[in-house]
ROBAGU-641722 format. One record per residue: x, y, z of N, C-alpha, C, O in turn; residue in one letter; residue number from 0. Coordinates in steps of 0.05 Angstrom, whole numbers, plus 5000, padded with zeros to 4 digits. Layout:
BEGIN
<mikol n_east="X" n_north="Y" n_up="Z" ca_east="X" ca_north="Y" ca_up="Z" c_east="X" c_north="Y" c_up="Z" o_east="X" o_north="Y" o_up="Z" residu="a" num="NUM"/>
...
This chain:
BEGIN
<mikol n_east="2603" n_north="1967" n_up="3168" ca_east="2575" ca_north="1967" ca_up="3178" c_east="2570" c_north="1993" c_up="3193" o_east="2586" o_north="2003" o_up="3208" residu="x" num="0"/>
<mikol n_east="2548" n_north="2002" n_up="3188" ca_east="2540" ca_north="2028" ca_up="3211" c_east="2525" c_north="2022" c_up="3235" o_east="2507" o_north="2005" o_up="3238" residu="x" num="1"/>
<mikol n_east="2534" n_north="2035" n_up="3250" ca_east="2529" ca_north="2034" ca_up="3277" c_east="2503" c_north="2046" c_up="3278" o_east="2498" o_north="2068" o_up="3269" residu="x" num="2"/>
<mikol n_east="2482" n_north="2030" n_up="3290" ca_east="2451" ca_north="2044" ca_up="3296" c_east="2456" c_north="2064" c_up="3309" o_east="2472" o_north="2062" o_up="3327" residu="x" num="3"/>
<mikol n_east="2442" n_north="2093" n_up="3304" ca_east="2434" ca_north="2117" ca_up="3325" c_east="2425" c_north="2104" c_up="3334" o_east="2416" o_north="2082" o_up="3327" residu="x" num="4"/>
<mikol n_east="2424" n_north="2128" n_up="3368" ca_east="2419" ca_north="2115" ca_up="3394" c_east="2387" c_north="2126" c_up="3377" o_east="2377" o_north="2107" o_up="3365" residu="x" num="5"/>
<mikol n_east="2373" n_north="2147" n_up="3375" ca_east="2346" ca_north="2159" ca_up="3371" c_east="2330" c_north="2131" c_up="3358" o_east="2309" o_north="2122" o_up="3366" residu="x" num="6"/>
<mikol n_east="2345" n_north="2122" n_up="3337" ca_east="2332" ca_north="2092" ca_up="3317" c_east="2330" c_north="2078" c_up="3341" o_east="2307" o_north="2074" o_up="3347" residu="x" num="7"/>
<mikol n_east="2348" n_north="2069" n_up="3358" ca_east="2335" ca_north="2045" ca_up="3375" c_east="2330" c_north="2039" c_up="3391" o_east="2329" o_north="2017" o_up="3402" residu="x" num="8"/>
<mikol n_east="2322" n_north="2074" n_up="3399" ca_east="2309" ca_north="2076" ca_up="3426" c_east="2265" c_north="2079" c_up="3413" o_east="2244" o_north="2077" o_up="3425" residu="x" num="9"/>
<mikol n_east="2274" n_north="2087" n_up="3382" ca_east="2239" ca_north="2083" ca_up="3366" c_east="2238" c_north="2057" c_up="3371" o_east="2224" o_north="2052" o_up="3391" residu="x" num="10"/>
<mikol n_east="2251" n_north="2036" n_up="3360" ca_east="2249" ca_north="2012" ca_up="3358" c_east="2245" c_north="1999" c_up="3385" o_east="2227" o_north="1982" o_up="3381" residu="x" num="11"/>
<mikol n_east="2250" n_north="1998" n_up="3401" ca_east="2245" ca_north="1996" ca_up="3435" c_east="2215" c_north="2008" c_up="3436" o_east="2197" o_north="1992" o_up="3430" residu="x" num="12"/>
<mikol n_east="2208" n_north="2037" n_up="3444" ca_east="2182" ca_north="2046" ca_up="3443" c_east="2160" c_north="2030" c_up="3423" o_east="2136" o_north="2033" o_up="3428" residu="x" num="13"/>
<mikol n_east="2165" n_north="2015" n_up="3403" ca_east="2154" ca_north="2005" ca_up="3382" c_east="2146" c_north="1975" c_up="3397" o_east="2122" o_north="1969" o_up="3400" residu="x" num="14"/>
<mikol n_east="2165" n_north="1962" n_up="3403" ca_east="2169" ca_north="1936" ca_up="3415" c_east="2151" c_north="1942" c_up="3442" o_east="2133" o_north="1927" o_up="3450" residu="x" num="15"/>
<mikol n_east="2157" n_north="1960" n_up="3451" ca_east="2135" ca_north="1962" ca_up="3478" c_east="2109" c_north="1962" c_up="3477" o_east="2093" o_north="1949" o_up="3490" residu="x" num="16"/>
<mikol n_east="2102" n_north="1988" n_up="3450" ca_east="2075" ca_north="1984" ca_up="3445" c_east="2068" c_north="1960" c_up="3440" o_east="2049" o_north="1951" o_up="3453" residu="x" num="17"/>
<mikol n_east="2081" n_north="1943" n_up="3420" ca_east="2070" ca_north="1920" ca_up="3413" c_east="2062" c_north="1893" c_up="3435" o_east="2050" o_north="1872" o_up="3433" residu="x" num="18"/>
<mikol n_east="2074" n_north="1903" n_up="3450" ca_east="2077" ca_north="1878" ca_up="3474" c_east="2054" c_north="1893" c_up="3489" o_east="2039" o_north="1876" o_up="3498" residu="x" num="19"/>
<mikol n_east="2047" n_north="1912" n_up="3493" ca_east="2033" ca_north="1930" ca_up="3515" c_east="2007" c_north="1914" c_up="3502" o_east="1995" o_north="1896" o_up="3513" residu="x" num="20"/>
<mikol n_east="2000" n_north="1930" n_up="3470" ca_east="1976" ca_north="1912" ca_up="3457" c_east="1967" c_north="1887" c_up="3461" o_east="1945" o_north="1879" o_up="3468" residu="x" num="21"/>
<mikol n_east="1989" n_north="1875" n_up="3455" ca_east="1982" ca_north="1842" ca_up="3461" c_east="1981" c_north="1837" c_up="3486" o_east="1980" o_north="1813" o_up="3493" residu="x" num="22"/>
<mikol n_east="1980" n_north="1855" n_up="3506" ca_east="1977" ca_north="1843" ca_up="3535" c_east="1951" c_north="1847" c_up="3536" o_east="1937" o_north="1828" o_up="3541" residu="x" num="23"/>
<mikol n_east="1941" n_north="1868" n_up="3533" ca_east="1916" ca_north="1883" ca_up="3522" c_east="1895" c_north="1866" c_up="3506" o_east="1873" o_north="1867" o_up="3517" residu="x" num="24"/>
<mikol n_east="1896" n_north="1852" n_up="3483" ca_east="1885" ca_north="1839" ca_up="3471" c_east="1880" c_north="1819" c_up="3491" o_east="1858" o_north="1814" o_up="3501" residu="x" num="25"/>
<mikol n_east="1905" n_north="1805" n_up="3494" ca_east="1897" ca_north="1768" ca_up="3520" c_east="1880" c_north="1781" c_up="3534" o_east="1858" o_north="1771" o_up="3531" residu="x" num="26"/>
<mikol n_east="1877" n_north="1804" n_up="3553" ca_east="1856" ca_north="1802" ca_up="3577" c_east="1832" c_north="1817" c_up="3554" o_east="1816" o_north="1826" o_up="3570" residu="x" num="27"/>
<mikol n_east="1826" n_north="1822" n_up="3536" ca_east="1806" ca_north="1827" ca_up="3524" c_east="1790" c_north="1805" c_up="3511" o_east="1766" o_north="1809" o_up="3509" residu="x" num="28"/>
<mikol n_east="1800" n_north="1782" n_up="3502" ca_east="1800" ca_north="1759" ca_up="3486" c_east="1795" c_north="1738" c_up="3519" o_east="1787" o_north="1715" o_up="3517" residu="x" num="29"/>
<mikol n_east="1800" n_north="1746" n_up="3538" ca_east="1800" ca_north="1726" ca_up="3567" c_east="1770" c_north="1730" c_up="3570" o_east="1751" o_north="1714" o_up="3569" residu="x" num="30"/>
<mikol n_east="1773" n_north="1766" n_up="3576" ca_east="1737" ca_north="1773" ca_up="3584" c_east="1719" c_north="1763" c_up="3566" o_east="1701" o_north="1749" o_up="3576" residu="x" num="31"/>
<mikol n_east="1717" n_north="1767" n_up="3538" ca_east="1699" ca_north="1764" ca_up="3523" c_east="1698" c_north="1729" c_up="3529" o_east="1677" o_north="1723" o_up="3540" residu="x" num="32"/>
<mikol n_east="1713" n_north="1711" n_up="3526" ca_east="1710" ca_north="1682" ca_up="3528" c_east="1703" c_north="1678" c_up="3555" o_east="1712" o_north="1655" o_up="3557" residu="x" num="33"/>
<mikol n_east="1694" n_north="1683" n_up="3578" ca_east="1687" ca_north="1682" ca_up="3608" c_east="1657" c_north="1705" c_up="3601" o_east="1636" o_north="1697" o_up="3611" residu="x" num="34"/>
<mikol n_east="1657" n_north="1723" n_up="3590" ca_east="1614" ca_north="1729" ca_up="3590" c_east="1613" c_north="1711" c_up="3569" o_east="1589" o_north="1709" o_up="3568" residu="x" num="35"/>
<mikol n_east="1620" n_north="1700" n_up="3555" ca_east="1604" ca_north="1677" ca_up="3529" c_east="1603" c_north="1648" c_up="3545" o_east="1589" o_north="1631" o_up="3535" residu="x" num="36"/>
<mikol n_east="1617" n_north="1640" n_up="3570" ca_east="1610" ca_north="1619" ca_up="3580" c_east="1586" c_north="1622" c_up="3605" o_east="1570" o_north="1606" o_up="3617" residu="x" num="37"/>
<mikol n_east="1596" n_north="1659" n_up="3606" ca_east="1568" ca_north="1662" ca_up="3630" c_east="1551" c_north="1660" c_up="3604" o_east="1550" o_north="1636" o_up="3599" residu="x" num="38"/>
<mikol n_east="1540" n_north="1671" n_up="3589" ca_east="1520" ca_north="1667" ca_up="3575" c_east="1503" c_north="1646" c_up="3564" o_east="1479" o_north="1645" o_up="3558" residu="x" num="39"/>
<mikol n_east="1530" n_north="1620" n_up="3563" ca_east="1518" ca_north="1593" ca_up="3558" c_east="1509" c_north="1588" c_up="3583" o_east="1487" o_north="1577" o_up="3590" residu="x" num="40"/>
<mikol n_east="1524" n_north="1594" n_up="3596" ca_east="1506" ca_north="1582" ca_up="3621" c_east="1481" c_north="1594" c_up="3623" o_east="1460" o_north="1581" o_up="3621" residu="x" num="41"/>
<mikol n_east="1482" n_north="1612" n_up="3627" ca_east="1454" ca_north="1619" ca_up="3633" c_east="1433" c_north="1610" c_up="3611" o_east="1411" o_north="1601" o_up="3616" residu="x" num="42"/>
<mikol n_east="1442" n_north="1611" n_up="3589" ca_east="1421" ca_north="1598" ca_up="3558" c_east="1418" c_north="1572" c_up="3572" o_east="1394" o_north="1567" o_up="3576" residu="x" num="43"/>
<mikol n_east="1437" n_north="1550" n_up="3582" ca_east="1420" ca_north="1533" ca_up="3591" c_east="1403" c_north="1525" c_up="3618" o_east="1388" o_north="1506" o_up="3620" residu="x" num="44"/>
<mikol n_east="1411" n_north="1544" n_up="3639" ca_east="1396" ca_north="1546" ca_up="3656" c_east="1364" c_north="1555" c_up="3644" o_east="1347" o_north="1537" o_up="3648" residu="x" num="45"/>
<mikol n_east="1355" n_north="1574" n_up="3634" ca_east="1329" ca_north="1585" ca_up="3623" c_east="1329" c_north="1559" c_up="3605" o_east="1305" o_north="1556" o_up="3604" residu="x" num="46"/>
<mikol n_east="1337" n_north="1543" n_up="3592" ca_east="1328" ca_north="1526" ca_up="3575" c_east="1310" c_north="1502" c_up="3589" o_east="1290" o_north="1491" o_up="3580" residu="x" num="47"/>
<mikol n_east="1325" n_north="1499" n_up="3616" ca_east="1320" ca_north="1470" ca_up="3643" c_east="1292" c_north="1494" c_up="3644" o_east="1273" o_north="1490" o_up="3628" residu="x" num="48"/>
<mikol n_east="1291" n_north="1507" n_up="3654" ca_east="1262" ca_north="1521" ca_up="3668" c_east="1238" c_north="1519" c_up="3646" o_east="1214" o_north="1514" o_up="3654" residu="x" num="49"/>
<mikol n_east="1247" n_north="1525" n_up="3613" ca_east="1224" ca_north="1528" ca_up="3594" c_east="1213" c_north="1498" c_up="3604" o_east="1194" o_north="1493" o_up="3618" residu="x" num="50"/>
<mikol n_east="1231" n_north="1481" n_up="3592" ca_east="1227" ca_north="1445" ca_up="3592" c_east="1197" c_north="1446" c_up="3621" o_east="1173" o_north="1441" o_up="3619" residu="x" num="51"/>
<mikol n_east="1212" n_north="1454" n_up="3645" ca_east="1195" ca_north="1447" ca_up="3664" c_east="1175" c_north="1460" c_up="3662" o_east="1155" o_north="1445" o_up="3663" residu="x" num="52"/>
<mikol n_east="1167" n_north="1496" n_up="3657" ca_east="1146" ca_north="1509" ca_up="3649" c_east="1132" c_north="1484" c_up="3625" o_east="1111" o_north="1475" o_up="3634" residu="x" num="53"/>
<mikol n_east="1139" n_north="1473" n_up="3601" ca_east="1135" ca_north="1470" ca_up="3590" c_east="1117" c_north="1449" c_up="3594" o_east="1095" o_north="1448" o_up="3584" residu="x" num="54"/>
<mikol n_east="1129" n_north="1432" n_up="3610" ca_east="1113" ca_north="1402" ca_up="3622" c_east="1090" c_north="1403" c_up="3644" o_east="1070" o_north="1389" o_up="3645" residu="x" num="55"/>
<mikol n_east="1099" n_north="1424" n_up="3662" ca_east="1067" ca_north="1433" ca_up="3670" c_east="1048" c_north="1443" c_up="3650" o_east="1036" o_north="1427" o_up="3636" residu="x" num="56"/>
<mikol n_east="1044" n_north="1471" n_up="3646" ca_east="1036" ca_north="1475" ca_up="3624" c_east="1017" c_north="1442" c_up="3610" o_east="0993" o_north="1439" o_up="3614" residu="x" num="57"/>
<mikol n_east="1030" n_north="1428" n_up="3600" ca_east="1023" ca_north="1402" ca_up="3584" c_east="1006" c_north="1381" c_up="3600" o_east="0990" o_north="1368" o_up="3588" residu="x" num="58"/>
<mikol n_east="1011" n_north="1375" n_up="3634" ca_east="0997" ca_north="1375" ca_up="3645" c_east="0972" c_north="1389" c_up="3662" o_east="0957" o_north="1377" o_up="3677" residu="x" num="59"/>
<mikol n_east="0971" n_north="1407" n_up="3658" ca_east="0941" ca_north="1428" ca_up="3667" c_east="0932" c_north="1424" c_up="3637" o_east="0909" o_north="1414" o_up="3635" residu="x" num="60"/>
<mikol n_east="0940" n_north="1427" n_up="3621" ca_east="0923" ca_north="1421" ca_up="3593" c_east="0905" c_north="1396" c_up="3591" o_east="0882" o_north="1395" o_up="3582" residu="x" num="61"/>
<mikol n_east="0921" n_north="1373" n_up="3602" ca_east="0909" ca_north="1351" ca_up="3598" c_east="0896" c_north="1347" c_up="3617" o_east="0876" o_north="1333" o_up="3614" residu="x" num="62"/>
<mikol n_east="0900" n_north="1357" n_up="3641" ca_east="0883" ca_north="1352" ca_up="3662" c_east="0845" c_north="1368" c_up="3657" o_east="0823" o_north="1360" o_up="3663" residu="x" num="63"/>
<mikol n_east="0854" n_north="1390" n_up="3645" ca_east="0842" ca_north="1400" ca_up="3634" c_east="0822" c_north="1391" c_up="3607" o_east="0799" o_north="1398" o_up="3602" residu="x" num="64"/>
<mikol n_east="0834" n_north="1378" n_up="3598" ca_east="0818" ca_north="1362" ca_up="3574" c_east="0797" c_north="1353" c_up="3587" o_east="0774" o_north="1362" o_up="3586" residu="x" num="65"/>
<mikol n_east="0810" n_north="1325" n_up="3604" ca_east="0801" ca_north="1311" ca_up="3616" c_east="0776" c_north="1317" c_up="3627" o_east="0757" o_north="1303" o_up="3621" residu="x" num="66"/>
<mikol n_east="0774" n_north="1337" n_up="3645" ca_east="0758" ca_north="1348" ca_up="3662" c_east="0735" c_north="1357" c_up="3646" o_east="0714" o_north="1355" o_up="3659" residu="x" num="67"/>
<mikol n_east="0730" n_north="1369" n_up="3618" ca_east="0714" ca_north="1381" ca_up="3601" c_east="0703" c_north="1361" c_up="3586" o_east="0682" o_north="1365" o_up="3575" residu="x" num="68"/>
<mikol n_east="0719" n_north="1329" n_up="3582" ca_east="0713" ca_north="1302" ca_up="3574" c_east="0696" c_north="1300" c_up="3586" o_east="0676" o_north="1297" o_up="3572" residu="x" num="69"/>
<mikol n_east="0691" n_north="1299" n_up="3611" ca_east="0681" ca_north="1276" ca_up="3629" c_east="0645" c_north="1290" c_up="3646" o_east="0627" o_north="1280" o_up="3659" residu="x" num="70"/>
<mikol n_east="0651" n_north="1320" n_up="3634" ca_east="0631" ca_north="1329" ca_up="3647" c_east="0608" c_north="1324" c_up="3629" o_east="0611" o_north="1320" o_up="3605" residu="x" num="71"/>
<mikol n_east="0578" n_north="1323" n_up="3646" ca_east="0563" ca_north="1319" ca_up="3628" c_east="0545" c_north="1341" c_up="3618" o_east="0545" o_north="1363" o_up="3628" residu="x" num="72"/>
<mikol n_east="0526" n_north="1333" n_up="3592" ca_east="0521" ca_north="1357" ca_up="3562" c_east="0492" c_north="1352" c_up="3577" o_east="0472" o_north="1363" o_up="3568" residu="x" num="73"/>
């Protein structure tokens, strides 16, 4: 059997490091991106609670509004 050069597996080492370095790299890249996509849901449903309530005023001044243009007289 031949004995590995020291130069071969000291590449192979540098090789193994990068690869570990990357993947450390990737998890906190893959962490951030999944923590702003839950800020982002959140916030999508916070502005969603506010349309609803914009929404239901809005629907009441309308009707109140109807009402008021109903009732007056021609």
């Amino acid at each position: 059997m031949i004995a590995p050069d020291d130069s071969v597996v000291r590449l192979l080492r540098e090789i193994r490091a990068g690869q570990q370095e990357h993947l450390e790299l990737y998890r906190q890249y893959t962490q951030r991106a999944l923590e702003a996509q839950q800020a982002a849901l959140a916030l999508q449903r916070r502005n969603w609670r506010l349309y609803r309530i914009v929404l239901g005023v809005m629907a009441l001044l309308m009707a109140a509004l109807a009402i008021r243009f109903l009732l007056l007289p021609i």
